[in-house]
C-alpha positions in Angstrom: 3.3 -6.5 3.6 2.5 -2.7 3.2 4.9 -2.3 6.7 8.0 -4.6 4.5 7.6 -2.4 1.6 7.8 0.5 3.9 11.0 -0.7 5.7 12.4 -0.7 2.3 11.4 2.6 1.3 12.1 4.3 4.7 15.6 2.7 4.9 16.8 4.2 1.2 15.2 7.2 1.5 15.4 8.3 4.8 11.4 9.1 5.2 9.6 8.8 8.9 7.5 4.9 8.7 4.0 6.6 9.6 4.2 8.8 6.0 6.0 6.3 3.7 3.4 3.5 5.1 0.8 6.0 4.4 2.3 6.6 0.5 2.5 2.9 0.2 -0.6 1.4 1.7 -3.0 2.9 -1.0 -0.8 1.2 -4.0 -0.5 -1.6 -1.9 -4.4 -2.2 -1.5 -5.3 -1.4 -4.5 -2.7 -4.0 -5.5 -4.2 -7.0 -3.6 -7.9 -6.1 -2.3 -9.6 -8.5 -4.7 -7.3 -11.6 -3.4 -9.0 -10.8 0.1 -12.3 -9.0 -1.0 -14.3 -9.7 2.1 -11.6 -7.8 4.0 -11.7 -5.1 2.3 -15.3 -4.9 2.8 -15.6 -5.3 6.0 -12.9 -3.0 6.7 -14.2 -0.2 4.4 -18.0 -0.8 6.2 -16.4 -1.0 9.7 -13.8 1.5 9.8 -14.3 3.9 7.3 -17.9 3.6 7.7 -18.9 2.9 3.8 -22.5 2.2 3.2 -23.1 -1.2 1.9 -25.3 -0.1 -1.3 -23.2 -1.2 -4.0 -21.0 -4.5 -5.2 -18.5 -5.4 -3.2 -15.3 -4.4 -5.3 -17.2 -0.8 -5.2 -17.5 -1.0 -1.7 -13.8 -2.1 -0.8 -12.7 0.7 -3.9 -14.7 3.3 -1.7 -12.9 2.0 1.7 -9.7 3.0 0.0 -10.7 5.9 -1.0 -11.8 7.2 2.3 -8.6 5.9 3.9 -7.0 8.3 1.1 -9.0 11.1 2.2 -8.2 10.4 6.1 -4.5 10.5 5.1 -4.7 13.9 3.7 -7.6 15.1 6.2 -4.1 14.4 8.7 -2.1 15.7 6.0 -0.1 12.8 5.3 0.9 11.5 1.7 -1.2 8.9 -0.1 1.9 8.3 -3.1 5.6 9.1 -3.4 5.3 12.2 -5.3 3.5 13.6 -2.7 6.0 12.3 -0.2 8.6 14.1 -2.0 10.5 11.4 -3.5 10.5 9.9 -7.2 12.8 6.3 -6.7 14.2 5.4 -10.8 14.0 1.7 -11.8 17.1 0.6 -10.2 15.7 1.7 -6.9 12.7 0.1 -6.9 14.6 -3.1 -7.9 16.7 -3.0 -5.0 13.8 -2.0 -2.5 11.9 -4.9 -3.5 15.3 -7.5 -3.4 15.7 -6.1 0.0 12.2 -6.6 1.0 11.8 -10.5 -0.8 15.3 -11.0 1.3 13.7 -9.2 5.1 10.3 -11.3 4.7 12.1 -14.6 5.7 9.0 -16.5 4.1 6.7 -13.9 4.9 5.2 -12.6 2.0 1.7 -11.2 3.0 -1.5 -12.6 4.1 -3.7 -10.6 1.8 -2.0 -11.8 -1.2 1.3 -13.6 -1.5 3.3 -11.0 -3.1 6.7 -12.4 -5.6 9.4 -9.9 -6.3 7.6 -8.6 -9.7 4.4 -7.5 -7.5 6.2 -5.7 -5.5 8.1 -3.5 -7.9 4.5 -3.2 -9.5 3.4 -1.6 -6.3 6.4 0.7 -5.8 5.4 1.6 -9.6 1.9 2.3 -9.1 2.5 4.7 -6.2 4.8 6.9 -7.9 
């Protein structure tokens, strides 16, 4: 779902899909790692390399994190302010009515995201 929300995003505002999927994808995980917490885990331990002292919801928060800090190690945005690009309400609106209408019944496999989560996603990456 992070790519759909992208599409959106790189479609009204005219931004390259490698740096508005990496201003998306932290909202986006934040949004949903607890619907798919094992994930999360395992891709926090295997890819970022996280240790696995801790619980897992500090363990997936710490994967996050370090995906974050790759981004700007690579110098690429982690949120749309940093992108360069601040969409109003009526934006956000239409970027998620686009994306609910592109996902022909495809609406993520981390956690089945409705209309209202994504604008709550667009939100929290502002």
């Amino acid at each position: 779902m992070s790519h759909k929300l992208e599409h959106e995003l790189g479609g009204m505002f005219d931004v390259t899909h490698g740096a508005g999927l990496a201003a998306i994808w932290p909202s986006w995980a934040r949004y949903v790692y607890r619907d798919c917490l094992p994930r999360f885990v395992r891709f926090a331990q295997n890819v970022m390399g996280i240790s696995t002292a801790g619980t897992d919801v500090e363990i997936a928060q710490a994967g996050i994190q370090a995906m974050e800090k790759f981004y700007h190690s690579i110098e690429m945005p982690v949120n749309l302010s940093e992108l360069g690009i601040s969409p109003i309400d009526r934006q956000i609106e239409e970027m998620a009515r686009r994306c609910i209408a592109a996902c022909e019944n495809h609406f993520g496999s981390a956690k089945k995201l409705n209309m209202e989560d994504m604008i709550q996603i667009y939100h929290n990456a502002k």
